[in-house]
Steps between C-alpha positions, in 0.01 A plus 500: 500500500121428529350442857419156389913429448588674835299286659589198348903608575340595842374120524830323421679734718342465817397100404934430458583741802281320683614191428845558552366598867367149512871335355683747767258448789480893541145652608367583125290783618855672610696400179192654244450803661931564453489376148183755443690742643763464309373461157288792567828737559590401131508822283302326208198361732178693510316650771231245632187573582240249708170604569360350815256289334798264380620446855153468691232354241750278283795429737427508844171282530690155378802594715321552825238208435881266480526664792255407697446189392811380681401621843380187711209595635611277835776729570322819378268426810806489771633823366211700445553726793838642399373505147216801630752675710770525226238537218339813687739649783836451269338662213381749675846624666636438130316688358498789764926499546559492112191814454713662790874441356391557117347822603868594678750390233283557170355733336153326570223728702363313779170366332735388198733337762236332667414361151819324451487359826156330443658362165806366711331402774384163488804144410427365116358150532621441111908560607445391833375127343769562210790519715362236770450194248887402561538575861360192759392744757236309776126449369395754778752778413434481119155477565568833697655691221300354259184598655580844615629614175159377318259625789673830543394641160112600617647733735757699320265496224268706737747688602596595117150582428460718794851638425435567108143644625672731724792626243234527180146677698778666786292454784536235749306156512310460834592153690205378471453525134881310507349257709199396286707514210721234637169283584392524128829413347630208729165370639348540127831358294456214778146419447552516101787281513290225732259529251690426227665265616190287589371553160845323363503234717154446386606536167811264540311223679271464206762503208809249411647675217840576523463745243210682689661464832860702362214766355317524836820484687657825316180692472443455883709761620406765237111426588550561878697833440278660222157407676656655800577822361222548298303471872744791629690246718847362521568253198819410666371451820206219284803365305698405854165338636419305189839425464526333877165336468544324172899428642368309775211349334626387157683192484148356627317606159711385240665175381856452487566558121329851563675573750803478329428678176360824718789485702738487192324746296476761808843457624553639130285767512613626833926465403451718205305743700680530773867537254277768294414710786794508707735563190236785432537686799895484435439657181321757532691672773721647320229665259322638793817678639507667194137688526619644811528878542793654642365546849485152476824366456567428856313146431804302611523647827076459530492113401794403703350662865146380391614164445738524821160580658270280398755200654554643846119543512471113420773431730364752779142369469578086466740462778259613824217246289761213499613593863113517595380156325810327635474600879134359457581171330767466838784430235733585765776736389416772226629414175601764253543277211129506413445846478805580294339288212206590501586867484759446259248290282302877467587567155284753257426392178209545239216558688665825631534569100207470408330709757734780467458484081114584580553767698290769286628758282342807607292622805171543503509887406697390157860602638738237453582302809893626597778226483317207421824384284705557813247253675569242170802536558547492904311178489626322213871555641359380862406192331802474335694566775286238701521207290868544404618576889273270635418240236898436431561464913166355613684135442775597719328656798253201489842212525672785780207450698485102463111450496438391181427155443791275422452287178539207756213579679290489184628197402425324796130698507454325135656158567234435823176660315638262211519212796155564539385566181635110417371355837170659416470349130571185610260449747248608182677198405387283751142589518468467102664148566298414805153559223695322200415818328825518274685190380785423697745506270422898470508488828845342611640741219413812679562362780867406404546883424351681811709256706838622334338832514456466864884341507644840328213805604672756349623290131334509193388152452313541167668149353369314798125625388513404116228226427649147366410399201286212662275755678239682312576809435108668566490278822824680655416833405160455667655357774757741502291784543317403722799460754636845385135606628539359832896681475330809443267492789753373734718810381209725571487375863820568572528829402131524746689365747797744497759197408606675180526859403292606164837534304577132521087459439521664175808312418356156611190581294666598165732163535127301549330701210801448250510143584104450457544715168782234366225261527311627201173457414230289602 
């Protein structure tokens, strides 16, 4: 079997896993990485291999750019404070409890140990958006997990560099030199990504191709995270800020038909990426168990207390935060419902991967670095463990603790911005009637559909809309789009104005954009 065929099989595999996920409504993150798993015990399968560069130049930049891009930056402003505490302290004591435990039950030595707990330090923010797409948690507390798990990365990755430093040159890294290291790589991956994403935006404002757009759009994130290494800073930390910029920023510099097509052709990109990866780690646990040495064997025993570890450390470290930021708000009585999510939500995933697949081969005096397959193999079963435990019960814990969203609430969220939405495009009505600048018979017709719009909020109403045959059809696109204009804008305000959250923005939007693309051409 050629690589070319294997990863054609590898394709199918993970593309009709995952969408059986989809059919069952399990997490598809959870489901993969068991079907890897499995396939990859099979007597006939061969070892695989990754190399790093797979995972962090061709897989990871489009991932975390998806990301990002969903994080509102409204909400991202409220949370920010928990976000630095969990994305520094947390990884910190991770890192420190799993360096201490590793050392205890594995063979690891302590620099080794304190190796695997950089890699497992920090939440995944491609699982934790995987397994959160299906779960109606609160804007806030998705923003939360969201956030932390993309914003945590610059400071494990320190901590892996000073770690890997430390285990290859054996002598210690001073905490200063950790320190500037950590300005470089976030403050330097931040500036690149700002500046790449002003250049798009410049780019995008100046160019209605749809063709050029989808080009721009998927190039974007590969840009941001190349530049940013080349300048010896964090490319992931870049791809997170371009990705939240641009997130925040885009629906204003495209038209609707654009809009659509990116959105189409990157929802593609990122589904058979994400079923790739995660039915990649699956696999090739089993081939790493079998490089282990003898001394090794024990890995069962190391990956379950590691894992066990890196939970209570979440739990430990986000239930004093909640406690703290909820006697301050004066919610009265201390929930623990909150907390439990969000430290459940903690899983590991492929960022964890990849740093631990570029750990180097030898130390700096040519001897080979000891049990670096035992780290492969510690981490990919953490992640394992992680997104099966977690990602098959996350759904659970979040209905036992009764503060997600109930589709009810949504629905009534949508039918009043859709109130609005109507009230707003007929007034547009009015004025353009007031100035006789549209006939009235294009006119009344609109108006006929926003009123049984306004009737049933939350129905489609696309018959209502259809132009008569007496009405020209040029004159009631125009018209037409103008009022979805004065929609859009009125959607925009309320989502200013804190009336809607950005979820039922973003769904809003897309209804608007496909409705102004069924118009067709000028």
């Amino acid at each position: 079997m050629t690589d070319l065929t294997a990863l054609l099989l590898l394709v199918v595999f993970a593309t009709l896993v995952a969408t059986g996920a989809r059919h069952w409504r399990i997490p598809a993150p959870s489901l993969l990485v068991v079907g890897g798993v499995l396939i990859g015990l099979l007597p006939w399968i061969p070892d695989v291999q990754v190399t790093p560069e797979v995972i962090s130049v061709a897989v990871l930049p489009p991932l975390l750019y998806a990301s990002a891009e969903e994080i509102p930056w409204r909400e991202l402003r409220v949370v920010w404070r928990p976000v630095t505490v969990l994305a520094f302290g947390l990884v910190l004591a991770t890192a420190a409890a799993v360096g201490a435990v590793a050392s205890a039950v594995t063979p690891l030595s302590t620099t080794m140990a304190f190796v695997l707990g950089a890699v497992l330090a920090s939440t995944d923010p491609v699982a934790v958006t995987a397994l959160g797409r299906k779960i109606a948690l609160p804007p806030r507390i998705q923003v939360l997990v969201q956030s932390e798990s993309l914003f945590n990365d610059a400071t494990s990755l320190v901590l892996f560099k000073v770690a890997v430093g430390t285990a290859i040159a054996a002598h210690a890294v001073s905490l200063p030199a950790a320190g500037g290291q950590f300005l470089a790589l976030g403050g330097g991956g931040a500036l690149v990504g700002g500046g790449v994403a002003g250049v798009v935006a410049l780019i995008r404002r100046r160019t209605e191709d749809p063709v050029l757009e989808t080009v721009i759009a998927l190039v974007t994130p590969y840009a941001a995270y190349i530049l940013a290494e080349d300048l010896h800073t964090s490319g992931v930390t870049a791809v997170v800020v371009a990705g939240i910029v641009l997130g925040s920023t885009g629906h204003k510099l495209t038209n609707a038909t654009i809009r659509l097509q990116v959105h189409a052709v990157y929802g593609t990109v990122v589904f058979l990426l994400e079923s790739v990866i995660f039915a990649l780690i699956g696999l090739e646990l089993p081939s790493l168990v079998r490089q282990l040495t003898a001394d090794e064997q024990g890995w069962p025993l190391g990956v379950l207390t590691v894992a066990a570890t890196v939970i209570t450390v979440r739990l430990l470290g986000v239930l004093p935060l909640s406690v703290i930021m909820q006697r301050r708000r004066g919610n009265g009585a201390v929930t623990w419902r909150i907390p439990a999510v969000v430290s459940w939500a903690g899983t590991r995933g492929v960022m964890p991967l990849a740093a631990a697949l570029s750990i180097p081969l030898a130390a700096d005096d040519g001897s080979p670095l000891p049990h670096r397959p035992l780290i492969l193999v510690l981490t990919t079963g953490v992640v394992v463990f992680t997104l099966v435990l977690q990602g098959f019960t996350l759904a659970p814990v979040v209905r036992w603790s009764k503060i997600a969203l109930e589709p009810e609430h949504t629905a009534r969220e949508e039918a009043r911005a859709r109130a609005g939405l109507a009230r707003a495009g007929l007034d547009c009505l009015d004025e353009l009637e007031a100035v006789e600048a549209a006939p009235a018979t294009v006119i009344s017709q609109l108006r006929r559909g926003l009123l049984a719009r306004l009737d049933q909020a939350d129905a489609d109403q696309d018959d209502d809309t259809a132009p008569a045959s007496s009405v020209s059809a040029t004159d009631y696109r125009e018209l037409r789009r103008t009022v979805i204009a004065a929609e859009t804008a009125k959607l925009q305000r309320l989502y200013v104005d804190n009336h809607i959250s950005d979820l039922t923005r973003r769904r809003l939007q897309r209804g608007l954009d496909l409705e102004e693309a069924g118009l067709g051409e000028e």
